[in-house]
N, CA, C and O of each residue as an XYZ file, in Angstrom:
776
protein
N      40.281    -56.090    -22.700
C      40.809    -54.862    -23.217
C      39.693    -53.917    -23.638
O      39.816    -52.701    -23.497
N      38.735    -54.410    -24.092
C      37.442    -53.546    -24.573
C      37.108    -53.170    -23.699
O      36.818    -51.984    -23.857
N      36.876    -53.638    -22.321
C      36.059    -53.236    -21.479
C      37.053    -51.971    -20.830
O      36.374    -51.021    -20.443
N      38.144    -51.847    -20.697
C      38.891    -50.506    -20.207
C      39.331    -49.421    -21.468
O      40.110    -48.468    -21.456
N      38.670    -49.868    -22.312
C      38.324    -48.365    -23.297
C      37.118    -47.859    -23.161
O      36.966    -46.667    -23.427
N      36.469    -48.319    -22.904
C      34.830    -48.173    -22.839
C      35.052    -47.342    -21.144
O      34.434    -46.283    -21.036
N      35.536    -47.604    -20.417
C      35.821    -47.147    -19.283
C      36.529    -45.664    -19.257
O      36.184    -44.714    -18.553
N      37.670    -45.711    -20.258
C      38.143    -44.429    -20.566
C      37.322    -43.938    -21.286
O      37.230    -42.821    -20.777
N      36.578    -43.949    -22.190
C      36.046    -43.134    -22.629
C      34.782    -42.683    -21.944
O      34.422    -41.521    -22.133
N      34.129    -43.408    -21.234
C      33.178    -42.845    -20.350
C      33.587    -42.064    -19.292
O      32.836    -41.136    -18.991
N      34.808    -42.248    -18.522
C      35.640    -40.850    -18.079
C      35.942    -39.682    -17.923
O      35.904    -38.835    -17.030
N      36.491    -39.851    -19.748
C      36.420    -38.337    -20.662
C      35.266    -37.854    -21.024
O      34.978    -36.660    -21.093
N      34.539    -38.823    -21.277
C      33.382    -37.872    -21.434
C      32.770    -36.989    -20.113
O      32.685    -35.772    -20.277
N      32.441    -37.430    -19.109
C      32.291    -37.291    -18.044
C      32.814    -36.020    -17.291
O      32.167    -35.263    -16.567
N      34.491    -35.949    -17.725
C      35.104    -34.562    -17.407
C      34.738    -33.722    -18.591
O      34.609    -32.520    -18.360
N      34.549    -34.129    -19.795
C      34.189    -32.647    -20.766
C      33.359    -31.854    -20.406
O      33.436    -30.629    -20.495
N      32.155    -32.736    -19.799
C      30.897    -32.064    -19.610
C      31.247    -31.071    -18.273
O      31.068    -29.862    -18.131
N      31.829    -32.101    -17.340
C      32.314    -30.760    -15.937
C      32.967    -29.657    -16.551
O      32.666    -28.523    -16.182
N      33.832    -29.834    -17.449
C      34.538    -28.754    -18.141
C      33.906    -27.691    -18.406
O      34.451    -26.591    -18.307
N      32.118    -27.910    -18.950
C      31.906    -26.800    -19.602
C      31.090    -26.557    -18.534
O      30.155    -25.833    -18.877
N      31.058    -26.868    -17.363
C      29.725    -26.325    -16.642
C      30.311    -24.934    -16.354
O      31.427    -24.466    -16.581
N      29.094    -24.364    -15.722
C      29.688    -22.369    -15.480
C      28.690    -22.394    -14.166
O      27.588    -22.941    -14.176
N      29.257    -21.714    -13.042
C      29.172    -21.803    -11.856
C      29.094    -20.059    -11.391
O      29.402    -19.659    -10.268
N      28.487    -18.932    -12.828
C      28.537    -18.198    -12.146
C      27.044    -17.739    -11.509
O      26.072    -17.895    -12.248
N      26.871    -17.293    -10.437
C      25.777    -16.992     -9.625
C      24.783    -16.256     -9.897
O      25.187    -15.104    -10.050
N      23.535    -16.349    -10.054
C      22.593    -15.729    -10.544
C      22.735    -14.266     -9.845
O      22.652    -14.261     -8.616
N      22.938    -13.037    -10.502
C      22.407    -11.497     -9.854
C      21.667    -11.486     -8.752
O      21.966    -11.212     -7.590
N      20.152    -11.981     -9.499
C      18.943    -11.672     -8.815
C      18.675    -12.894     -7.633
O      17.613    -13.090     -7.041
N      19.646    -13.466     -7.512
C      18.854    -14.672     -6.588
C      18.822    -13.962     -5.221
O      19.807    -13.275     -4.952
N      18.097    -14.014     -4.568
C      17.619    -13.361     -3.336
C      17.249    -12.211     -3.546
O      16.795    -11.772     -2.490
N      17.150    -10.900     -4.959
C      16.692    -10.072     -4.656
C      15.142    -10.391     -4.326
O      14.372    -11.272     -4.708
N      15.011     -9.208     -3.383
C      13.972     -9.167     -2.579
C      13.298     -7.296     -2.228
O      13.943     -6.579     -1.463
N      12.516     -6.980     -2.637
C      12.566     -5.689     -2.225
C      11.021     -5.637     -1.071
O       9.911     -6.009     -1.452
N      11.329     -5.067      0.414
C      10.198     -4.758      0.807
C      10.012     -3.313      0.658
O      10.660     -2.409      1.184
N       8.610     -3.219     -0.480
C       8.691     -2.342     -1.261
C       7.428     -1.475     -0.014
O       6.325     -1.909      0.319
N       7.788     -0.784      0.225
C       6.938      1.295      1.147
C       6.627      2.227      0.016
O       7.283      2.732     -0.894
N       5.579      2.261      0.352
C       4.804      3.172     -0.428
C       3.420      4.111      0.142
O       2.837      3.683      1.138
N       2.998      5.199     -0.421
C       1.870      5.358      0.075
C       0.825      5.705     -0.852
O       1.108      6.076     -1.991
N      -0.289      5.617     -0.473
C      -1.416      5.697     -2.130
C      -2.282      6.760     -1.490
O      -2.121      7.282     -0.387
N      -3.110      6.957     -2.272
C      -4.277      7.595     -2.204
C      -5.445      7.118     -2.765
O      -5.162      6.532     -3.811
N      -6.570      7.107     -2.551
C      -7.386      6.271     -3.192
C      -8.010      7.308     -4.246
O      -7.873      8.527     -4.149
N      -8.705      6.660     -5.253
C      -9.392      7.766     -6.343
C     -10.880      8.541     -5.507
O     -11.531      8.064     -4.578
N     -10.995      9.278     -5.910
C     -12.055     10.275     -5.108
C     -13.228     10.615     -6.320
O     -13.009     11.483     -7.165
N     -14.677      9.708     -6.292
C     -15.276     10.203     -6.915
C     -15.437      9.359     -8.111
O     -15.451      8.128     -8.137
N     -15.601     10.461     -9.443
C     -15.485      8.888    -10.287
C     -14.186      9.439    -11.243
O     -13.974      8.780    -12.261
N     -13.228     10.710    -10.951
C     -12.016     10.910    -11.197
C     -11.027      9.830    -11.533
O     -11.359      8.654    -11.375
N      -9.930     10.122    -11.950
C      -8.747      8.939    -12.050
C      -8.071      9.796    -11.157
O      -7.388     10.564    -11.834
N      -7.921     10.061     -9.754
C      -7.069     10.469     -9.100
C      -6.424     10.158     -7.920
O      -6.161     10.927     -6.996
N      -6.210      9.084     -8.005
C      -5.427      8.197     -7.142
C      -3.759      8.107     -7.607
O      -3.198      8.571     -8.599
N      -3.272      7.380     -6.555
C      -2.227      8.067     -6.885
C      -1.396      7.361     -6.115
O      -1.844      7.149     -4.988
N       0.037      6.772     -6.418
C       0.748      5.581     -5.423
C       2.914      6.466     -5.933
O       3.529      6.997     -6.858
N       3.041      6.128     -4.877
C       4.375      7.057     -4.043
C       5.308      6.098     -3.328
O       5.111      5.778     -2.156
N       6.385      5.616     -4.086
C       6.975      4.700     -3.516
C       8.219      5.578     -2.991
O       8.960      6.391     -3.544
N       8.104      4.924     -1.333
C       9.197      5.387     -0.447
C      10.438      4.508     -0.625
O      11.514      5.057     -0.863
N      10.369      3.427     -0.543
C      11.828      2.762     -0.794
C      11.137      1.258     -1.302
O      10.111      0.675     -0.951
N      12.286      0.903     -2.369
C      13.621      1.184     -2.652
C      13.464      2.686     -3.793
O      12.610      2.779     -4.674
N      14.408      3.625     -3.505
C      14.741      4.363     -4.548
C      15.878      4.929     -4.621
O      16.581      5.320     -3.690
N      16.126      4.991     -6.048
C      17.699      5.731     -5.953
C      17.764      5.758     -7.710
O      16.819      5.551     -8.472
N      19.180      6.078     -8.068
C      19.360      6.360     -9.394
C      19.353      4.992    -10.083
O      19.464      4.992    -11.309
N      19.213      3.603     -9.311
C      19.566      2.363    -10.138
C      18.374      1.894    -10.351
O      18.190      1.074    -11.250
N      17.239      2.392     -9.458
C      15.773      1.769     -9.263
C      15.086      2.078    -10.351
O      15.592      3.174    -10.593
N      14.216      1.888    -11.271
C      13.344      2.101    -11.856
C      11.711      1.298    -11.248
O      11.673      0.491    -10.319
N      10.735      1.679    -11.883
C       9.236      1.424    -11.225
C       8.525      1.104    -12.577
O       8.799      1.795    -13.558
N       7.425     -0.136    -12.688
C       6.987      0.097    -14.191
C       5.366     -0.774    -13.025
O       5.315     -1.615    -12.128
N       4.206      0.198    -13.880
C       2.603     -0.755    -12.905
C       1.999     -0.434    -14.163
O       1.795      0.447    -14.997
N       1.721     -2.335    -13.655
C       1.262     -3.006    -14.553
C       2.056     -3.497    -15.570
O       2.924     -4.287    -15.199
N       1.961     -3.069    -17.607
C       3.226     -3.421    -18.027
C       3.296     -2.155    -18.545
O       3.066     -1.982    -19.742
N       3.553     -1.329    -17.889
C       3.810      0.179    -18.473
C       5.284      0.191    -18.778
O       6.106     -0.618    -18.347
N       5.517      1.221    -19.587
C       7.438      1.554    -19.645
C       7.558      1.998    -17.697
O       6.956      2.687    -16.874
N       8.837      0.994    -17.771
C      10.118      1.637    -16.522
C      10.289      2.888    -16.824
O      10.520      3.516    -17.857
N      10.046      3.262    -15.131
C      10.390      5.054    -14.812
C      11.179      5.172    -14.075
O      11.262      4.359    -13.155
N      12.072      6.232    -14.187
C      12.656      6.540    -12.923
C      12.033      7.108    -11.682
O      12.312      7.115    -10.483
N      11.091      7.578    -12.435
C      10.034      8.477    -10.582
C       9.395      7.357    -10.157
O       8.915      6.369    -10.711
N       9.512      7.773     -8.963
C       8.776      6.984     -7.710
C       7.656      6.887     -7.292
O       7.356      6.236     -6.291
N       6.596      7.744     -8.247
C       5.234      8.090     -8.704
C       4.407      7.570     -9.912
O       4.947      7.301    -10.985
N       3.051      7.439     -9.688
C       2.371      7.224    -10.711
C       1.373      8.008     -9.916
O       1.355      8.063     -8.687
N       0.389      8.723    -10.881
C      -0.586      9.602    -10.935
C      -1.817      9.313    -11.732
O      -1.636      8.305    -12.416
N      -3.002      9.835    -11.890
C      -3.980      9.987    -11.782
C      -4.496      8.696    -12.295
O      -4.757      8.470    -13.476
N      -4.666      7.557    -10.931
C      -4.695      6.240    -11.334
C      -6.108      5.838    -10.768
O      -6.389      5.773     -9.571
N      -6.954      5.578    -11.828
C      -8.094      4.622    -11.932
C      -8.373      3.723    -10.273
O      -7.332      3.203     -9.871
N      -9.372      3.550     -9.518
C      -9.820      2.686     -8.942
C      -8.927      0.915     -9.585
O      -8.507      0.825    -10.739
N      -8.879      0.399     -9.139
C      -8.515     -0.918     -9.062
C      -7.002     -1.458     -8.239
O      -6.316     -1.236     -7.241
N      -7.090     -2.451     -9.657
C      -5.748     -3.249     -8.862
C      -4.504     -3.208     -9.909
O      -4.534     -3.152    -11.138
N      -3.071     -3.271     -8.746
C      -2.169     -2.599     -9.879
C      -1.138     -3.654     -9.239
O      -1.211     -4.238     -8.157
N       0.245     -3.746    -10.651
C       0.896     -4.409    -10.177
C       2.089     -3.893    -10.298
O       2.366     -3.495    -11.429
N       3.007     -3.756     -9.356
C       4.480     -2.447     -9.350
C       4.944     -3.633     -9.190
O       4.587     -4.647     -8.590
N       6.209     -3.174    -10.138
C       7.436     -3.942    -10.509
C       8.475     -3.153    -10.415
O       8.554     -2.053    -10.961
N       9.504     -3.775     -9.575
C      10.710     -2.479     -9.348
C      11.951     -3.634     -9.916
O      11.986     -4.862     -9.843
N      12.929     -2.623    -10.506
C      13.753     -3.287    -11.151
C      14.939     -2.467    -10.563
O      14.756     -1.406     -9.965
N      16.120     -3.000    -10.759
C      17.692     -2.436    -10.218
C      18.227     -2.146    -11.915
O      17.582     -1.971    -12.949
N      19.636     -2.191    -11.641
C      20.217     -2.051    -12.625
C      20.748     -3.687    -13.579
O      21.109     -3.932    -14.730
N      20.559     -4.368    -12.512
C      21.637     -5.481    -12.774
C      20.001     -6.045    -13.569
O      19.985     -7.187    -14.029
N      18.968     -5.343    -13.650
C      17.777     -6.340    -14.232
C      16.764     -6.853    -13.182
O      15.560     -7.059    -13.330
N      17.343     -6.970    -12.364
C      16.758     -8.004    -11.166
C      15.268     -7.101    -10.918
O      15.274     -5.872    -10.864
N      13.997     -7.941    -10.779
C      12.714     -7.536    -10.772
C      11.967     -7.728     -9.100
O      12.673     -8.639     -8.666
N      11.062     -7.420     -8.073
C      10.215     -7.440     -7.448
C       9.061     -7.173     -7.750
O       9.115     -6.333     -8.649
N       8.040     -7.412     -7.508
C       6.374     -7.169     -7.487
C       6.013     -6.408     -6.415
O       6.697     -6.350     -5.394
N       4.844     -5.739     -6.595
C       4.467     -5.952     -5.021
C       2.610     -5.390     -5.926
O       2.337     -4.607     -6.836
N       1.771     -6.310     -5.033
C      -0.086     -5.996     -5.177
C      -0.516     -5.184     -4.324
O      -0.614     -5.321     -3.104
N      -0.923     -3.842     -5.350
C      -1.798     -2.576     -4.944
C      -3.054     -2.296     -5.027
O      -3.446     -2.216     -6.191
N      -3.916     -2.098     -4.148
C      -5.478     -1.808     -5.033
C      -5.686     -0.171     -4.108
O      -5.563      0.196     -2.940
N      -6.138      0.585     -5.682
C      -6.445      1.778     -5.433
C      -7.816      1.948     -5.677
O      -8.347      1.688     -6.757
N      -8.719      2.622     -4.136
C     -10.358      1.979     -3.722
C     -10.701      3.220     -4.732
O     -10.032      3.904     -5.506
N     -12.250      3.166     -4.289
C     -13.002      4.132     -4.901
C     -13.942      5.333     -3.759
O     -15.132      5.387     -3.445
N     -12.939      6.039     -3.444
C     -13.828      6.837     -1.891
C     -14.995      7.912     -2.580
O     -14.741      8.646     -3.535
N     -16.356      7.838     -1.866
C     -16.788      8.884     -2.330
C     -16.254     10.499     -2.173
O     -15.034     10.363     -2.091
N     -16.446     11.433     -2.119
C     -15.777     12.928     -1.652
C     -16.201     12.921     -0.287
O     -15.330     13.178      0.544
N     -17.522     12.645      0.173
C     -17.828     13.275      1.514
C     -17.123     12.208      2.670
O     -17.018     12.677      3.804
N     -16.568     10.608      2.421
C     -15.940      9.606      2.789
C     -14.463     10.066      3.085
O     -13.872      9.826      4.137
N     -13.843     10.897      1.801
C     -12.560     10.825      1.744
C     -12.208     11.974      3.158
O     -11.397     11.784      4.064
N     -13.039     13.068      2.970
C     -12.755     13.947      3.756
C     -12.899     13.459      5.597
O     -12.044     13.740      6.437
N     -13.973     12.818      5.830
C     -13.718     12.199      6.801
C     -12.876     10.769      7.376
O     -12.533     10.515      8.531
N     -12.733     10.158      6.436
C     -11.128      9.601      6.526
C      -9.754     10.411      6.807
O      -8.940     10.368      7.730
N      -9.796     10.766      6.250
C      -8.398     12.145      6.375
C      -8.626     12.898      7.700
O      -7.651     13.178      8.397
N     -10.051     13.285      8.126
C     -10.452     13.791      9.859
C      -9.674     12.461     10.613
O      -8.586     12.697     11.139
N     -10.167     11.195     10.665
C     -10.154     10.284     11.820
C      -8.555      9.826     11.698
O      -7.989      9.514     12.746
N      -7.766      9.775     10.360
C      -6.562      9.426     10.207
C      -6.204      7.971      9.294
O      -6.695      7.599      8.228
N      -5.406      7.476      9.951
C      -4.940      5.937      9.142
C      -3.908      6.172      8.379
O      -3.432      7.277      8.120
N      -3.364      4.589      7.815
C      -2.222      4.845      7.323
C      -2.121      5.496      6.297
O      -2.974      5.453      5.410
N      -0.923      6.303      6.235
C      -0.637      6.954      4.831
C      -0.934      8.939      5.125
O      -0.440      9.907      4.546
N      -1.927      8.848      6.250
C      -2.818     10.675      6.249
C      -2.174     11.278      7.699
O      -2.600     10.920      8.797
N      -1.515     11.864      7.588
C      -1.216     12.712      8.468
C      -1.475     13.633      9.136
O      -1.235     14.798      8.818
N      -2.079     13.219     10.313
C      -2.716     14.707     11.125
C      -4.264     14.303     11.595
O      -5.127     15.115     11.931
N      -4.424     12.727     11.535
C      -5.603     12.367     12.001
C      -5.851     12.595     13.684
O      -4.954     12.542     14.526
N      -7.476     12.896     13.988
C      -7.708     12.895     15.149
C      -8.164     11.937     16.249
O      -8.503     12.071     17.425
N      -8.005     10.669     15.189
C      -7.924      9.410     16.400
C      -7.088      8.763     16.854
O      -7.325      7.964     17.761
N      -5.514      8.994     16.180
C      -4.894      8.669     16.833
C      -4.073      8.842     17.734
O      -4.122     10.060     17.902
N      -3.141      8.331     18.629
C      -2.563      7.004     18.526
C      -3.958      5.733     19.346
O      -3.904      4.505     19.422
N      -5.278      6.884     19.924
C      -6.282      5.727     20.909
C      -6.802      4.560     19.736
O      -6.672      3.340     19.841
N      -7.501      5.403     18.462
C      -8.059      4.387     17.606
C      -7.102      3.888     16.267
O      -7.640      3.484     15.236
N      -6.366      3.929     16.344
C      -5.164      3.556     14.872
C      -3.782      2.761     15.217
O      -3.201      2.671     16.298
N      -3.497      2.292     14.128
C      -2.405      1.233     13.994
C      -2.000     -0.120     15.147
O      -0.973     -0.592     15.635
N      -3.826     -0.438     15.234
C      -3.485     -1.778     15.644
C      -4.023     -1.430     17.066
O      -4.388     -2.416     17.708
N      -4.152     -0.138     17.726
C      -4.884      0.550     18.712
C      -6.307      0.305     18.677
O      -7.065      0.587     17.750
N      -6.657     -0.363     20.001
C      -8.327     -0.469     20.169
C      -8.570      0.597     21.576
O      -7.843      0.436     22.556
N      -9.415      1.450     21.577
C      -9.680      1.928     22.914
C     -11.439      2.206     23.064
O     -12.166      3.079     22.589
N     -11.694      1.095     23.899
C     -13.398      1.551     23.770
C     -13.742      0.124     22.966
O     -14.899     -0.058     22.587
N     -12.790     -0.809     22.732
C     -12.717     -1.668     21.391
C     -12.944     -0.959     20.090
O     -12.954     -1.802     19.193
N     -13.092      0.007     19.721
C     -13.039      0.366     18.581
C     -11.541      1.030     18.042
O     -10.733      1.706     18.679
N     -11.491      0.441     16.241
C     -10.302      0.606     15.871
C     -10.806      1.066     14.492
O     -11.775      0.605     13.887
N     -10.028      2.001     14.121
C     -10.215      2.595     12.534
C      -9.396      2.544     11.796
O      -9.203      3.545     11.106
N      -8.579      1.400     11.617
C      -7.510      0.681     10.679
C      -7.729      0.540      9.486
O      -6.852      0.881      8.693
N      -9.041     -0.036      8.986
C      -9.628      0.084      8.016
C     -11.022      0.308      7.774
O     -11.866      0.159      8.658
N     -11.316      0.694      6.491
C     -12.625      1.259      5.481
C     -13.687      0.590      6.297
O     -14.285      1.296      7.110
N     -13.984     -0.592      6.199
C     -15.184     -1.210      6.955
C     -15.222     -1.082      8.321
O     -16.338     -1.349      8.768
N     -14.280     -0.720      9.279
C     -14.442     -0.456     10.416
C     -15.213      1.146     10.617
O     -16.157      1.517     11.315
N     -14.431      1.759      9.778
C     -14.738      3.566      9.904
C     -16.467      3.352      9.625
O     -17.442      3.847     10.189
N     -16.327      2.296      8.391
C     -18.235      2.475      8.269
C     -18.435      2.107      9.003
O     -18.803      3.032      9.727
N     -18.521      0.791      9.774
C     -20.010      0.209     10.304
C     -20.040      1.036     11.573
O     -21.115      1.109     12.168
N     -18.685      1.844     12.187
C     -18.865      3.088     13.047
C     -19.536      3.726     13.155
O     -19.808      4.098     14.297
N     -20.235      4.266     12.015
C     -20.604      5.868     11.934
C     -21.328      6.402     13.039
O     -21.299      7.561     13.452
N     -21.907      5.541     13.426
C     -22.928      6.206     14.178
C     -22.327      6.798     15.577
O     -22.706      7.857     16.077
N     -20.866      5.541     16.379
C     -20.133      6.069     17.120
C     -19.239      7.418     16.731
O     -18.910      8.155     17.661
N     -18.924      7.684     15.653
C     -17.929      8.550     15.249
C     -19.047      9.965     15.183
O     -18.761     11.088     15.600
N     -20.284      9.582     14.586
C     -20.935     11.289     14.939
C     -21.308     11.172     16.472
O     -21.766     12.308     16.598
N     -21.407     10.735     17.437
C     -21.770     10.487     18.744
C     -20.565     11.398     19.124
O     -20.585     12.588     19.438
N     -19.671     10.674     19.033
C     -18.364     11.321     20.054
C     -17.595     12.665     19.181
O     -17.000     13.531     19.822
N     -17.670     12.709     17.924
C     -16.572     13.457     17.628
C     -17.830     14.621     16.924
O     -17.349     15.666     16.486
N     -19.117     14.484     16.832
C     -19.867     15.850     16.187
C     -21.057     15.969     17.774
O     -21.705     16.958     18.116
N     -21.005     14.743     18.392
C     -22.273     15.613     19.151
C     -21.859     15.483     20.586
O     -22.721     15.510     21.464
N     -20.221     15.304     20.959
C     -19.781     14.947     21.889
C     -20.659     13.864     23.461
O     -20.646     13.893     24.691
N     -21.090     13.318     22.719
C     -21.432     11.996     23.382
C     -21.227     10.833     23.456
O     -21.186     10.058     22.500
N     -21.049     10.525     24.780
C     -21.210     11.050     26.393
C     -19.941     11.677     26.802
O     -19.702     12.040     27.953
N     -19.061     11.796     25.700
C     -18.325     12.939     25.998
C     -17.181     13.317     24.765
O     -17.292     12.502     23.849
N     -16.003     14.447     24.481
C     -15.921     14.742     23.255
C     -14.633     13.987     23.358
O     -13.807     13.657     24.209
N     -15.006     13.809     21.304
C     -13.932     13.197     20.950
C     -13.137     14.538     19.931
O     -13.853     15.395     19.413
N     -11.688     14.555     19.762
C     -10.841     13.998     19.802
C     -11.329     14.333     21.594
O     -12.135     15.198     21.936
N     -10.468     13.233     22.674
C     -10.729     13.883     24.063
C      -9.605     14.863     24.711
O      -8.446     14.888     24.297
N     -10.186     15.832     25.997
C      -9.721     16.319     26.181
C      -7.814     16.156     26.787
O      -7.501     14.989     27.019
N      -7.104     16.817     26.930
C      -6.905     17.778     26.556
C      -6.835     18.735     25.243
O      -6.611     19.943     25.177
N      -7.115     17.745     24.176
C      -7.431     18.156     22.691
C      -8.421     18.760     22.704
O      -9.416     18.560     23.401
N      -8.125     20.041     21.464
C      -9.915     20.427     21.180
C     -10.521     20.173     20.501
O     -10.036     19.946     19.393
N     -11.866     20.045     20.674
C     -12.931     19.744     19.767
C     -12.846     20.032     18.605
O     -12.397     21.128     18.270
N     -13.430     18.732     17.339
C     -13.499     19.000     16.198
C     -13.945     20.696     15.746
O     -14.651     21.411     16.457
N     -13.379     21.091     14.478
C     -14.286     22.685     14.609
C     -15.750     22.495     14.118
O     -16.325     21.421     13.944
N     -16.207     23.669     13.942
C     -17.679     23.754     13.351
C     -17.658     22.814     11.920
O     -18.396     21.831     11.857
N     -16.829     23.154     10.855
C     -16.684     22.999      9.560
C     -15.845     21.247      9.942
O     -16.516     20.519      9.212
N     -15.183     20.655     10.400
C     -14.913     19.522     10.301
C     -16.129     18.323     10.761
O     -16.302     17.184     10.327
N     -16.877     19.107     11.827
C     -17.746     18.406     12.281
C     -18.875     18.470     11.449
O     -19.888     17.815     11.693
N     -18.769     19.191     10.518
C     -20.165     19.289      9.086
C     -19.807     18.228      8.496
O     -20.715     17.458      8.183
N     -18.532     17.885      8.191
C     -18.082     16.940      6.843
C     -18.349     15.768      7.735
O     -18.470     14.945      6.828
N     -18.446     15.399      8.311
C     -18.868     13.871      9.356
C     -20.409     13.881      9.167
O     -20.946     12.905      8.643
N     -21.238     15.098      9.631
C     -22.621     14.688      9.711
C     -23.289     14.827      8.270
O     -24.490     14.570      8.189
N     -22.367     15.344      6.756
C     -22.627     15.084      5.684
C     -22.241     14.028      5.296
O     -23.044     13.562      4.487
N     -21.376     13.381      5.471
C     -21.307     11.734      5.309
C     -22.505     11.388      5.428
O     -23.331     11.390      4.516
N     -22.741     10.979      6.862
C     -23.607     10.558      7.508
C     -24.830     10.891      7.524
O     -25.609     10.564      8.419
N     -25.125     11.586      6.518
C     -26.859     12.519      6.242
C     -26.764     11.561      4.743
O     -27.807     10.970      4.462
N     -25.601     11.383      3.797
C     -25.601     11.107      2.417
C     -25.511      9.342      2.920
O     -24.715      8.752      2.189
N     -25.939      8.725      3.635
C     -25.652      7.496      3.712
C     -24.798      6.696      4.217
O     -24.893      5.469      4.173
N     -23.695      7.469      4.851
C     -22.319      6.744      5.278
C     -21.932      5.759      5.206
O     -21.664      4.995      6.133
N     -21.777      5.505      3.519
C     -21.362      4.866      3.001
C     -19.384      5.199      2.427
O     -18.842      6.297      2.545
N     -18.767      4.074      1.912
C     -17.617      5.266      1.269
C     -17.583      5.488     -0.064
O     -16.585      5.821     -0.705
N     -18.420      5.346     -0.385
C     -19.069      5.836     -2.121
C     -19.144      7.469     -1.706
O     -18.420      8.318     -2.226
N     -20.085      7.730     -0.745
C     -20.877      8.934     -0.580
C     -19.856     10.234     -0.303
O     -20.322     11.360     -0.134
């Protein structure tokens, strides 16, 4: 007889506990945001860099980098060289990350970055031959260390058109004044400090 009380009561106990379980579903489980954005790097020894998130945005989104207060704009401004960490939040709470580093371009660097193009600058003159994953000639200007250890090809073709001009034809030639800001790089060290 003892032994089938001991049985019931291990039973009941057994269902109390199912009783209280709660089965409702976490909000955030799977949020996921692939977070678009575009930056600018700081220019100089300024704080003027600067990061622009394209999506997610809307009236539920907020943005907080680093542990700053949540914003509703989709902007942060005159931001220091380094590394940053954006956190986008919904309404329901639910959080994403995403790792930013905003470089340190010199002035005479930035301006010829913005000539050759890359992501984020609109209206560059190497692409679609030298950008986004484009090699022509094998050379690609995707990123910072490529544009440098270039230089010497990039004043060749695009300031002294040799062995023949870049952007190429049917495009026209860099002007007088764009083709200065390349061979002032490149006189100051062509480096991207400079």
């Amino acid at each position: 007889m003892k032994l089938l009380i001991l049985y019931f009561f291990t039973a009941t106990l057994c269902f109390a506990v199912a009783c209280n379980k709660t089965d409702t579903p976490d909000p955030c489980n799977g949020v996921s945001y692939n977070v678009q954005l575009l930056k600018t790097e700081a220019i100089g020894t300024a704080n003027n860099g600067s990061i622009s998130i394209s999506f997610p945005i809307g009236d539920t989104i907020s943005y907080s980098l680093n542990t700053s207060a949540f914003q509703s704009a989709p902007t942060f401004n005159n931001l220091a060289p380094g590394n940053y960490v954006l956190t986008v939040k919904n309404a329901k709470g639910c959080t994403d990350t995403a790792q930013i580093t905003i470089l340190n371009y010199g002035p005479k660097y930035a301006l010829v970055k913005r000539l050759i193009g890359g992501p984020g600058i609109v209206g560059g003159f190497c692409g679609p031959c030298h950008l986004n994953g484009t090699s022509n000639g094998n050379k690609n200007f995707d990123t910072d260390s490529s544009i440098i250890s270039n230089w010497d090809r990039i004043k060749a073709r695009a300031v002294d058109n040799v062995p023949s001009q870049m952007p190429a034809a049917p495009n026209a030639p860099l002007t007088t004044v764009d083709k200065q800001k390349i061979t002032d790089w490149v006189n100051a060290g062509h480096r991207q400090l400079d």
